[in-house]
C-alpha positions as a Python dict, from the first residue, in 0.01 Angstrom:
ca = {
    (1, 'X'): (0, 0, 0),
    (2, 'X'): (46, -335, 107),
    (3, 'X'): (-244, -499, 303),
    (4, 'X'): (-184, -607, 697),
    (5, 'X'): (-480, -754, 789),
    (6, 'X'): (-824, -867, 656),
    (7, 'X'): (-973, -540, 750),
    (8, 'X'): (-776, -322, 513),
    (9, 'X'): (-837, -509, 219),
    (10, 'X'): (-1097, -356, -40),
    (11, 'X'): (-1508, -408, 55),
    (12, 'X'): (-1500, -570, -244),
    (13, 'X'): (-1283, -842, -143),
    (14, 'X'): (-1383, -842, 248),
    (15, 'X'): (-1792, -830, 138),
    (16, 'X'): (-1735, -1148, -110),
    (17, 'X'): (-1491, -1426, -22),
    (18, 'X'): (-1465, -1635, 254),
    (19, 'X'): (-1153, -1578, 507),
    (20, 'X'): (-917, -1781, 368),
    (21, 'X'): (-933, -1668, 14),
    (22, 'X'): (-901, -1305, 159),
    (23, 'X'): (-593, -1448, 321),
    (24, 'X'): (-463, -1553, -43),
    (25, 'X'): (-557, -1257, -199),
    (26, 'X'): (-363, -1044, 75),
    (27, 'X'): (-40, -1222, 92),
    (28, 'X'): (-62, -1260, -301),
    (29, 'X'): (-138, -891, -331),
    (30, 'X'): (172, -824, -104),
    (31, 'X'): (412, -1006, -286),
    (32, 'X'): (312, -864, -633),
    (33, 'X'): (320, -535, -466),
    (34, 'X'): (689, -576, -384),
    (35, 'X'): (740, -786, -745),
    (36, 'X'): (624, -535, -970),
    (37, 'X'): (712, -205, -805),
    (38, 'X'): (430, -110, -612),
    (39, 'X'): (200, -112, -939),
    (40, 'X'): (-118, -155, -747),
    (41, 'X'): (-316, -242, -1021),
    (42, 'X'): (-93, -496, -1158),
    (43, 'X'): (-87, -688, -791),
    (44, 'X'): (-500, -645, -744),
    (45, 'X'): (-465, -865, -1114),
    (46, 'X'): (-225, -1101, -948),
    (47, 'X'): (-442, -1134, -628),
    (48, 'X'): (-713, -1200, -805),
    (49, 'X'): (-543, -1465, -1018),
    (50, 'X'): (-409, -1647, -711),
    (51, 'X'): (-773, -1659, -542),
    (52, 'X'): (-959, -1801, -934),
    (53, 'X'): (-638, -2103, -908),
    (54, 'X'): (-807, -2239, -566),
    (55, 'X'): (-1138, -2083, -525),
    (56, 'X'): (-1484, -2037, -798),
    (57, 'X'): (-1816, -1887, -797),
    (58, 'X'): (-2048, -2159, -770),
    (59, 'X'): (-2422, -2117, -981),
    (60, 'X'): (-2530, -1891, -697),
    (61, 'X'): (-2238, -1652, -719),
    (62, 'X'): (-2091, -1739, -386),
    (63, 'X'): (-1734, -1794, -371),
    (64, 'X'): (-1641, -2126, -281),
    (65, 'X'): (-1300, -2345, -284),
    (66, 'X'): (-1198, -2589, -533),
    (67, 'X'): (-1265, -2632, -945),
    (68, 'X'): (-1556, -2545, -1120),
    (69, 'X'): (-1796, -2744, -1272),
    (70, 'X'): (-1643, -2769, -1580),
    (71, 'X'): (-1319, -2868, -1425),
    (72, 'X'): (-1423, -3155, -1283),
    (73, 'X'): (-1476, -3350, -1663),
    (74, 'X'): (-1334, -3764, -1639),
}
């Protein structure tokens, strides 16, 4: 069930990151979909995984892009 717009992704991904991480999450979900033989829970995992390499939840649980706290050590 591969995704072909914002719309039709889960709530759970529509209600909690901004647009362009739902754009990652789609296309990433799409191609894992195709990967791994339409195993839909295997490409959610993969989706998911693509958004966490660009995007974190800041202190106040909001999604936002680039490395956590931690990540940014000298």
């Amino acid at each position: 069930m591969p995704y072909e717009s914002r719309a039709d992704l889960p709530e759970s991904v529509r209600e909690h990151l901004p647009p362009h991480a739902q754009d990652i999450y789609k296309e990433s979900f799409n191609s894992a979909w195709d990967q791994y033989g339409h195993d839909e829970s295997r490409a959610h995992r993969v989706a998911w995984g693509a958004v966490e390499r660009k995007y974190h939840k800041n202190q106040s649980g909001k999604w936002v892009e680039g490395p956590t706290e931690d990540d940014n050590s000298p």
